[in-house]
N, C-alpha and C positions, 0 to 999 in steps of 0.2 A: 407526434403528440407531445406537446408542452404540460409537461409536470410541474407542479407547483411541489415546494417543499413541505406543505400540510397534506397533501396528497399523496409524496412519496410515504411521508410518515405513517401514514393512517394504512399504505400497502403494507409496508414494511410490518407494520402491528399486528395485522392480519394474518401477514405469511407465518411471524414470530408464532402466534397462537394456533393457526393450526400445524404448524409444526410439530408442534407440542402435544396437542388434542389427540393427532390422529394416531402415531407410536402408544400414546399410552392409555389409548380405547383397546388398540390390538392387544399391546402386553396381558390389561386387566381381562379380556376374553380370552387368550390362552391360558394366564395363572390362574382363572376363574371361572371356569366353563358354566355355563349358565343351560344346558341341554335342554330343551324340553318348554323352553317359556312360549315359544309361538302356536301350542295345541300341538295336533299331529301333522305339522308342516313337514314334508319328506323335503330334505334338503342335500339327499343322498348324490344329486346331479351335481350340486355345488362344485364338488373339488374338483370332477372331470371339467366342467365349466369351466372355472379357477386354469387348469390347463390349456385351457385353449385360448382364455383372452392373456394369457402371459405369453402364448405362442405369438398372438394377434400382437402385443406392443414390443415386440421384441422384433418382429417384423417390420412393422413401422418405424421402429427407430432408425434401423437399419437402414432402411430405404430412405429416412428423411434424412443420414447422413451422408449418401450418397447423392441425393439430388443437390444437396447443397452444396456438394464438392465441386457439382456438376454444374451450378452458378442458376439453379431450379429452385429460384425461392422459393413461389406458389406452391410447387410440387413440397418439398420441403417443409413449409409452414402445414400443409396438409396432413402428412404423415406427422410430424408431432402432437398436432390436436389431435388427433386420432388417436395417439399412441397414449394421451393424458388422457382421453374421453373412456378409452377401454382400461387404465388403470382406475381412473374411477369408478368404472363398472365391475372390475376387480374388487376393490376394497370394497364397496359395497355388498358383496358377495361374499366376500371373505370374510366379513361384520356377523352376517346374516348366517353362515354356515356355524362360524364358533361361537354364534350365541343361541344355537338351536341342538347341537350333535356335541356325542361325548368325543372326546380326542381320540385320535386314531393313532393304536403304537406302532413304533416301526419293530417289522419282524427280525431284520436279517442280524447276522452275526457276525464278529471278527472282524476283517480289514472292512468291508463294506460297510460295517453299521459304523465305524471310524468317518469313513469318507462320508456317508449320511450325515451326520452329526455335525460334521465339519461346513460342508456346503450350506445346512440347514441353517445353523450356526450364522456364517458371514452371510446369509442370504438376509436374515430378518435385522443382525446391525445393520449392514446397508440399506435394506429398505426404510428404515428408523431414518437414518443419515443422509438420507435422498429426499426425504421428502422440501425440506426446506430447496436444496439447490434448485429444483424442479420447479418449486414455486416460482424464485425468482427469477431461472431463467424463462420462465414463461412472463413473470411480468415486466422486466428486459423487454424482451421480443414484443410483446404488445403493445408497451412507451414507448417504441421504436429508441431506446438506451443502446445499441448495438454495443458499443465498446463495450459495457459490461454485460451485455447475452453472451457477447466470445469469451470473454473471461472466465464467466463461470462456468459455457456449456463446455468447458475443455473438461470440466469435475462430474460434472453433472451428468455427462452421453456416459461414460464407461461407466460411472458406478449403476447409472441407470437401467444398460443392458446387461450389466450382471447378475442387476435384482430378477429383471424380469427372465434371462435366461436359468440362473439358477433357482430357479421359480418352477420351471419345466423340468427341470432336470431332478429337483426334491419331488415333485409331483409323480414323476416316472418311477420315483425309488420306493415311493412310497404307496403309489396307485395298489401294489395287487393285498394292500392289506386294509383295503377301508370296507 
C-alpha cells in the first residue's frame, strides 16, 4: 500500500491522540473510582476475565514471534491481531470494571507487598509506554512500511509481553483478595 504524506499525517495524529486518551482514561479511573454508576452491574468476573485475555495475548505474542522467526507471516500476522483484538478486549474490560467496583487493596506484607508494588508499578508505566509503539507498529505492518514495523517491533514485542505477562502475574498476586 502507497501512503500518501497526508495520510501518513492524519495516522500519525491519531495514533498521537489515542495514545494520549487511553493512559489517561485509565489513570482518572484508578485516581478516581467512579463505583457504582452502571446500577447493580456485578462486574465481579471482570478481573478473573482481565486474567485470562492477558494469558490469551501473551500467548499470541509469543507464538506470533515464533512464527515469524519461522518465516510464517500469515501465521504471524494472525497471532498479532489476535493478540491487539483481545487487548482491546482487555481494556475495554478493564474501563468497565474501574468504572463500576471500588478498588481492590493488596493484602500481603513485607518482601511480597515490595515485589507486588514493584511489578504493579512497571506494569501499568509500560502499559502507558506501549500503547503508542503498538499502534504504529501495527500501522507499519498494515502500510506494508516493513523497515520501520522491524524497527520498532524490536521496542514494542518485549515491552509488549511484559505488560501483558505482568498482567498475570499482578492478577495472581492480587486475585485471593477481591
Amino acid at each position: 500500500m502507497n501512503i500518501s504524506e497526508a495520510s501518513e499525517s492524519k495516522y500519525r495524529n491519531l495514533i498521537i491522540l489515542l495514545s494520549v486518551a487511553i493512559p489517561l482514561l485509565v489513570a482518572i479511573l484508578i485516581f478516581f473510582p467512579q463505583s457504582g454508576k452502571l446500577g447493580d452491574f456485578d462486574v465481579s468476573f471482570l478481573p478473573h476475565l482481565n486474567g485470562v485475555l492477558n494469558t490469551a495475548t501473551s500467548i499470541c505474542l509469543i507464538a506470533g514471534f515464533i512464527f515469524i522467526k519461522r518465516k510464517k507471516e500469515s501465521w504471524h500476522r494472525l497471532m498479532m491481531i489476535s493478540a491487539f483484538i483481545i487487548s482491546g478486549i482487555f481494556l475495554v474490560s478493564y474501563v468497565i470494571y474501574h468504572y463500576q467496583a471500588e478498588p481492590t487493596k493488596f493484602g500481603g506484607e513485607g518482601t511480597i507487598r515490595m515485589l507486588y508494588y514493584f511489578i504493579l508499578i512497571t506494569h501499568i508505566l509500560l502499559a502507558a509506554v506501549v500503547v503508542p509503539f503498538v499502534l504504529f507498529s501495527i500501522y507499519y505492518a498494515i502500510s506494508d512500511q516493513r523497515d520501520k514495523h522491524k524497527k520498532i517491533v524490536k521496542w514494542t514485542f518485549p515491552i509488549w509481553v511484559y505488560v501483558a505477562i505482568s498482567g498475570v502475574v499482578v492478577y495472581l498476586m492480587i486475585s485471593p483478595y477481591y
